[in-house]
C-alpha positions as CSV (number, residue, x, y, z in Angstrom):
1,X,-24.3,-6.3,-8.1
2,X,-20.8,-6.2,-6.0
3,X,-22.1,-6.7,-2.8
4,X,-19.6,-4.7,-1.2
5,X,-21.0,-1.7,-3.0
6,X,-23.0,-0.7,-0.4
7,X,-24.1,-1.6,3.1
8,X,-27.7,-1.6,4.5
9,X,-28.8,-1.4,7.8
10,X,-28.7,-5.5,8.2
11,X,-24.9,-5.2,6.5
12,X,-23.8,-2.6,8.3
13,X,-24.8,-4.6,11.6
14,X,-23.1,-7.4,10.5
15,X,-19.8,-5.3,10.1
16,X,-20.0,-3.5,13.4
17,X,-20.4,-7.5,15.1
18,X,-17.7,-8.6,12.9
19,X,-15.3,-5.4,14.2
20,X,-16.4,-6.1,17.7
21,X,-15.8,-10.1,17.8
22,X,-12.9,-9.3,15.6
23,X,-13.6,-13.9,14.8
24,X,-9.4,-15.6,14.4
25,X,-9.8,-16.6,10.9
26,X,-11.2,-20.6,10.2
27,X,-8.8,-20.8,7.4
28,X,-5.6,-22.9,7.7
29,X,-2.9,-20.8,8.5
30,X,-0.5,-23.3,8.0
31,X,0.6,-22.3,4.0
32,X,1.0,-18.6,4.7
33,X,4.3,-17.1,3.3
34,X,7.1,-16.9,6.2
35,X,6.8,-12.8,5.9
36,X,2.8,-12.6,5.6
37,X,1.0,-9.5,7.7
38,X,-0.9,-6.4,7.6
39,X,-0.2,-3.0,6.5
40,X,-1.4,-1.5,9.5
41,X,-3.3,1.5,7.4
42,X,-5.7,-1.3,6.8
43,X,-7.3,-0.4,10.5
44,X,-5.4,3.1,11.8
45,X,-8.7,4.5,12.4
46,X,-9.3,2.1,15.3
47,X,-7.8,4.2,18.0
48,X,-5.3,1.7,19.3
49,X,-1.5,1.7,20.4
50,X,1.4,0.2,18.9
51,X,1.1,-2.5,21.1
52,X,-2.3,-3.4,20.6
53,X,-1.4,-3.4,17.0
54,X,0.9,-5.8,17.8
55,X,-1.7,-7.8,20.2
56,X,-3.9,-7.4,16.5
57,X,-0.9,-9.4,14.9
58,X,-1.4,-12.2,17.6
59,X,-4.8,-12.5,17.5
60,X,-4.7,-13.2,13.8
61,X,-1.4,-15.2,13.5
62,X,0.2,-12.8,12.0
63,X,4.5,-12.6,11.3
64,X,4.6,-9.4,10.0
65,X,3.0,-5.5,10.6
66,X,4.4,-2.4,9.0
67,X,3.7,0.6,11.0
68,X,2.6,3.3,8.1
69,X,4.3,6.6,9.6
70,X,5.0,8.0,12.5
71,X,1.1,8.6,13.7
72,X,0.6,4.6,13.3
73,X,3.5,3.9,15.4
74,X,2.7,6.7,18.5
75,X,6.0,8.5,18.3
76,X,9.2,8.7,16.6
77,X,11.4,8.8,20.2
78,X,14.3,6.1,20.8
79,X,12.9,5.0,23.8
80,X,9.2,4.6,22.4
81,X,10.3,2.5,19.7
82,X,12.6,0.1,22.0
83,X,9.6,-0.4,24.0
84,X,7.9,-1.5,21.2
85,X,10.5,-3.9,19.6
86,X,11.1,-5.6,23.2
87,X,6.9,-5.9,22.9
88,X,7.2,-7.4,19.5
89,X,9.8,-9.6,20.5
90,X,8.1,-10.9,23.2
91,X,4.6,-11.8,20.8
92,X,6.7,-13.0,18.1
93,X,5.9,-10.2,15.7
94,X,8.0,-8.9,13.1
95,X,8.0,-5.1,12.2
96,X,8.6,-2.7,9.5
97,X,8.5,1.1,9.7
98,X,7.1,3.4,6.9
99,X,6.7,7.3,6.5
100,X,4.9,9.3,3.8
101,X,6.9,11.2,1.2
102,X,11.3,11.3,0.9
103,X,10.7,14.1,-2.0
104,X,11.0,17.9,-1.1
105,X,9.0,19.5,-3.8
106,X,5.7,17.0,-3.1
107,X,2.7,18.4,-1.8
108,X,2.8,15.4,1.0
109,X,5.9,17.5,2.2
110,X,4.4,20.2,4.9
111,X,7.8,21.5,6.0
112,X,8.1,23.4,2.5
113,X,11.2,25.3,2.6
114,X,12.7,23.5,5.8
115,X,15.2,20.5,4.8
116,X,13.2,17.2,4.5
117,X,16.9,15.1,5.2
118,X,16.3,15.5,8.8
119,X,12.4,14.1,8.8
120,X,13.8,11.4,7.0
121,X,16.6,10.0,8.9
122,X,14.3,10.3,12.1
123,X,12.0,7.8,10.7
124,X,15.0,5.6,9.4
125,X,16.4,5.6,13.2
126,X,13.1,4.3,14.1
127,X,13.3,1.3,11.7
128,X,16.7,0.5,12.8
129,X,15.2,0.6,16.4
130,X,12.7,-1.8,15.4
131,X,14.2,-4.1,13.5
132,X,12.8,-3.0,10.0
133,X,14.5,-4.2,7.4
134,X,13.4,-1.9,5.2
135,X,11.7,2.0,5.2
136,X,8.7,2.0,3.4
137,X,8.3,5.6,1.4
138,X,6.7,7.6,-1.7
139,X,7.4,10.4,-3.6
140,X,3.8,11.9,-4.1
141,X,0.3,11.1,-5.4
142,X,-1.7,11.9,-8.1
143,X,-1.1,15.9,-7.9
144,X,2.6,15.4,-9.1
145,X,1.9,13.9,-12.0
146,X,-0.4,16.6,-13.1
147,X,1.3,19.6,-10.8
148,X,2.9,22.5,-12.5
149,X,6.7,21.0,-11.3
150,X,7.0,18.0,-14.0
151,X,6.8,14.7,-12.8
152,X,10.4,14.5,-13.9
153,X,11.4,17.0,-11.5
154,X,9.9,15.8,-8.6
155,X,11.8,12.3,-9.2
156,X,15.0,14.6,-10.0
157,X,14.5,16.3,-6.1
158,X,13.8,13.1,-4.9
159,X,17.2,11.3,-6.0
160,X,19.4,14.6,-4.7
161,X,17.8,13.7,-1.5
162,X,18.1,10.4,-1.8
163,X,22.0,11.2,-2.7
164,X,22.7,13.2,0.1
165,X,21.2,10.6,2.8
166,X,22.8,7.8,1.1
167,X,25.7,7.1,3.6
168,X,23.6,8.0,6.6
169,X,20.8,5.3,5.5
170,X,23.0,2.5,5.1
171,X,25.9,2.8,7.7
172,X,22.2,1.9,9.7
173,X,21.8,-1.2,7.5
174,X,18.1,0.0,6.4
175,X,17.0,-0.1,2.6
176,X,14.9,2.8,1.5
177,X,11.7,0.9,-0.1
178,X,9.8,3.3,-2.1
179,X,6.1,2.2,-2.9
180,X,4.6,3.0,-6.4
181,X,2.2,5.3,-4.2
182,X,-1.9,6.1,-5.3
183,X,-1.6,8.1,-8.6
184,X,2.1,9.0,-8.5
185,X,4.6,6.0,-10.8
186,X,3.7,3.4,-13.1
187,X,5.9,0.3,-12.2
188,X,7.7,1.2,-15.9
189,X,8.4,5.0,-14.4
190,X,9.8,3.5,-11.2
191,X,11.9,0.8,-12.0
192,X,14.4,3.1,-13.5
193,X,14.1,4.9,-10.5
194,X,15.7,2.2,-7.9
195,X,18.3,1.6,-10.7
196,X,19.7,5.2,-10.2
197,X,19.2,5.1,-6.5
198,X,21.3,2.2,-6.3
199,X,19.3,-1.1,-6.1
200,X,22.0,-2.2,-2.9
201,X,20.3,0.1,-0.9
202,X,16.7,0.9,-2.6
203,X,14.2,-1.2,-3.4
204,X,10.6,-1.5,-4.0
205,X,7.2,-1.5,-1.7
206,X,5.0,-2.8,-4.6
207,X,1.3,-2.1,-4.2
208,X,-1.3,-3.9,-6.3
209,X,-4.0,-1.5,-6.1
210,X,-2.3,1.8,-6.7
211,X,-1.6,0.6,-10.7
212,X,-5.6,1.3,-11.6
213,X,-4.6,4.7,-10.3
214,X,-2.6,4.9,-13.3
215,X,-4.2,3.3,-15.5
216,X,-2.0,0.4,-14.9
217,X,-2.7,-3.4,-14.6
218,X,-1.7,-4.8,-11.6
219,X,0.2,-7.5,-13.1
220,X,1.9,-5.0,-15.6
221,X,3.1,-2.7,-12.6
222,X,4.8,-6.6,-10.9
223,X,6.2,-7.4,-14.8
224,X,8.4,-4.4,-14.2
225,X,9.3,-3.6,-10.6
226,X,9.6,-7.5,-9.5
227,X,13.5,-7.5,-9.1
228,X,13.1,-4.7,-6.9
229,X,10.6,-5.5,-4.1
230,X,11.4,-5.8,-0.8
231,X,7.7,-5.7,0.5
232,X,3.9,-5.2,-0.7
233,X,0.7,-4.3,0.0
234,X,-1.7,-6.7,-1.4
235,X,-4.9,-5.2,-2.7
236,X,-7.9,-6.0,-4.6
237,X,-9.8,-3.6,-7.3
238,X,-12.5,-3.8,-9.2
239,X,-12.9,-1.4,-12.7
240,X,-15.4,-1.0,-15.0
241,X,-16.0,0.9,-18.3
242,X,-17.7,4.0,-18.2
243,X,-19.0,6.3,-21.0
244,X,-16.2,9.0,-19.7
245,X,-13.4,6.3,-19.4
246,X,-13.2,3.9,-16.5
247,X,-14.2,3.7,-13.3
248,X,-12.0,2.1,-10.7
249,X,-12.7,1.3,-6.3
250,X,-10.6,-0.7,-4.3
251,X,-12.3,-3.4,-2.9
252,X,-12.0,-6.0,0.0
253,X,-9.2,-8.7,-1.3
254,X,-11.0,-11.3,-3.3
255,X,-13.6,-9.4,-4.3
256,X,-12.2,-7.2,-7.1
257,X,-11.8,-8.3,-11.1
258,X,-8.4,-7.4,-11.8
259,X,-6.9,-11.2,-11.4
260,X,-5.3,-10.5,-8.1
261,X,-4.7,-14.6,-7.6
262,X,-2.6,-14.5,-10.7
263,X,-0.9,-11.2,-9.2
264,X,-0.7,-13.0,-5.6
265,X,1.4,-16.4,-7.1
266,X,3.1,-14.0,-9.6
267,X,4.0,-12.0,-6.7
268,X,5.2,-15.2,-4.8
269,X,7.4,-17.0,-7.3
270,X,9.2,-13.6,-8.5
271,X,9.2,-12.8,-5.0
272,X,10.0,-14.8,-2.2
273,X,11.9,-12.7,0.4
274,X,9.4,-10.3,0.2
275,X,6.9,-9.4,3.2
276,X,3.5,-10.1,1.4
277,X,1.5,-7.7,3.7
278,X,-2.5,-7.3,3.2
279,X,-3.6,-4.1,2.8
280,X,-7.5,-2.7,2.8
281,X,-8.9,0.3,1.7
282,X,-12.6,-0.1,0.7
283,X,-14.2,3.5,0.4
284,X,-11.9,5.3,-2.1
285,X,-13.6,5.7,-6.2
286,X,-11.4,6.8,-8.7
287,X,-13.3,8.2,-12.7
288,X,-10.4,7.8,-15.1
289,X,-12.2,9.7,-17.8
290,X,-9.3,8.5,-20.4
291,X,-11.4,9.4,-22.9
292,X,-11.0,13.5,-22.6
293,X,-8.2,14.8,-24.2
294,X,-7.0,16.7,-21.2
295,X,-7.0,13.6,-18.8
296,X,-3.7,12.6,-20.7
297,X,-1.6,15.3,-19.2
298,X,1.6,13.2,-17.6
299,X,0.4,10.3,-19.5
300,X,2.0,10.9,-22.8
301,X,4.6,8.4,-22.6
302,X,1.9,5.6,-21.5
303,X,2.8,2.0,-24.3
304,X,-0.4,1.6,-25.4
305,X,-0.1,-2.1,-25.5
306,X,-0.1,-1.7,-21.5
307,X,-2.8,0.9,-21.5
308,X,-4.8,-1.7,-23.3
309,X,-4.1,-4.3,-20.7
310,X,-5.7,-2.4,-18.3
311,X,-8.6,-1.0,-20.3
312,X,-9.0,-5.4,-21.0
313,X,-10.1,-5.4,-17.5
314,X,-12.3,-2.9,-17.4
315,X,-14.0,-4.4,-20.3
316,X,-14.8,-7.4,-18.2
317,X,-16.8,-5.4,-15.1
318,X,-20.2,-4.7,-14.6
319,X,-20.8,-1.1,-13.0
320,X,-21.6,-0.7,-9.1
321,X,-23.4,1.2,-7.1
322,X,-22.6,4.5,-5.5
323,X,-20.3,4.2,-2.2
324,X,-22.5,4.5,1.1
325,X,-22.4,7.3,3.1
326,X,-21.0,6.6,6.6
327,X,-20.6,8.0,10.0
328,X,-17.6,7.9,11.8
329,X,-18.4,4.9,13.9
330,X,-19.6,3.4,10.6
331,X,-16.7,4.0,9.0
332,X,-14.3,2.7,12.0
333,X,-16.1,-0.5,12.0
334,X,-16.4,-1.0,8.5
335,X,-12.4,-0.9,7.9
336,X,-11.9,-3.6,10.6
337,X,-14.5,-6.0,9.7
338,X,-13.0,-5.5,5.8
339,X,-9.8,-6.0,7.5
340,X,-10.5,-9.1,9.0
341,X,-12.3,-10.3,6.1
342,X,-9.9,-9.7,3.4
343,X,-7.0,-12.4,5.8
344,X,-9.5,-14.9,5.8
345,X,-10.3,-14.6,1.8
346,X,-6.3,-14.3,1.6
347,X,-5.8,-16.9,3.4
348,X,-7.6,-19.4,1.4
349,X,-5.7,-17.9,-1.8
350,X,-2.6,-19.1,0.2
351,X,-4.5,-22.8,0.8
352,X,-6.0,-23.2,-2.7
């Protein structure tokens, strides 16, 4: 049994004194990657500040946060995010700024009818401000590729807009970084994507846990879209077969069966400018039930020989256990002791 598939009352003990010691991590820091960090989505539901995020990056000798949207960072105002750079500065911390969606006809877009240019080149301002490099982004989720509008045309939408902010975005000297987002692009469908764009100015956030949302190995969705990243949130999955089609969880890094050390050194050596930033989400479950007829809707065009690569894994897991029900507090505590947990088993990827 996965032992992270669920928690009793002596686990879930454990996790709140884990969250509340919040223990630097006994593992040699010394053979981290010069651009390693957290994704701060990994603990937003911890109630701090951007500068105790920062103050988090410290405590764990960290070079590198990425700030997921606006919310994570406290505000999108000049001042704000000077304050915050001056902070980072200060602590040694590197930052990177991130915002949800860049494509107006996405359900992640609330403004609707209202020009989503604007929203954009707000958060874009921001990363400039803080030194980003790069503006992490997505075009949707899981609803577009099985929404009314054609996938196609939400990636149409998204490159007009793309077009029209082109000059704006780089007379700032940021590069748009779009991630292959939880359900939305294979790293085939996305690849071709940047090439449009223009890859001087748009690159890649690669994530290696959304791919299982697609039915996508993780080392598949890195095959394609490696000339392109720019950063990454490294995740761990496990899948397993099902009699419906597969099921897949993200789990805490290390702990998953979807060879994330071969995806980790692939992601290195193909790589190696790239911010490798850990990223933990462990109480999402996905059923893939690949095989009804209907699932296959926006999938047509899936090779099979990569479809089969990721089924492979499936094939290799052993079902878990239901995902615990949690309280709030539960729940708060649990993503920081996963957090924390998921460096230190990082960590000793890096030192292996």
């Amino acid at each position: 049994m996965h032992r992270r598939g669920f928690l009793n009352t002596s686990l879930l003990a454990a996790a709140l004194a884990a969250a509340n010691t919040s223990p630097a991590s006994p593992v040699e820091t010394g053979k981290d990657p010069a651009r390693f960090g957290l994704d701060l989505w990994s603990v937003r539901s911890q109630g701090w500040n951007a500068f105790q995020y920062v103050d988090h990056a410290v405590e764990h000798k960290l070079r590198v946060i990425q700030f997921a949207d606006a919310n994570t960072l406290g505000s999108l105002e000049p001042d704000h995010a000077r304050r915050v750079k001056a902070y980072a500065d200060e602590k040694g911390v590197l930052l990177e700024m991130g915002m949800g969606t860049i494509c107006p006809t996405s359900s992640g877009w609330r403004g609707k009818k209202e020009p989503i240019e604007p929203w954009i080149l707000r958060h874009v301002e921001a990363a400039r401000l803080l030194g980003s490099p790069i503006l992490r982004c997505l075009m949707g989720g899981a609803k577009e590729r099985k929404s009314d509008i054609p996938l196609a045309k939400h990636t149409e939408a998204m490159l007009a807009t793309l077009r029209n902010i082109r000059s704006r975005v780089t007379d700032m000297g940021v590069k748009m970084a779009i991630e292959n987002h939880s359900g939305d692009y294979q790293g085939r469908e996305l690849a071709p994507i940047v090439e449009e764009a223009g890859k001087d100015w748009v690159g890649v956030i690669f994530d290696s846990g959304n791919p299982i949302w697609t039915i996508e190995d993780p080392m598949v969705a890195l095959e394609h879209l490696a000339p392109y990243v720019v950063s990454s949130h490294l995740r761990d999955s496990y899948v397993w077969t099902t009699e419906e089609g597969v099921a897949a969880r993200w789990v805490v890094f290390g702990e998953g069966n979807v060879g994330i050390r071969g995806v980790l050194n692939a992601l290195l050596e193909r790589c190696p400018n790239a911010s490798v930033l850990l990223e933990t989400i462990t109480v999402r479950h996905n059923d893939l039930k690949v095989k009804r007829p209907e699932f296959w809707k926006g999938y047509e065009d899936v090779p099979a020989n990569e479809f089969m690569r990721f089924y492979a894994l499936a094939e290799k897991g052993n079902a878990q256990p239901p995902l615990p029900q949690l309280t709030k507090e539960q729940m708060v505590a649990r993503q920081l002791a996963d957090s924390n947990q998921g460096l230190v088993n990082v960590r000793r990827m890096f030192s292996a």
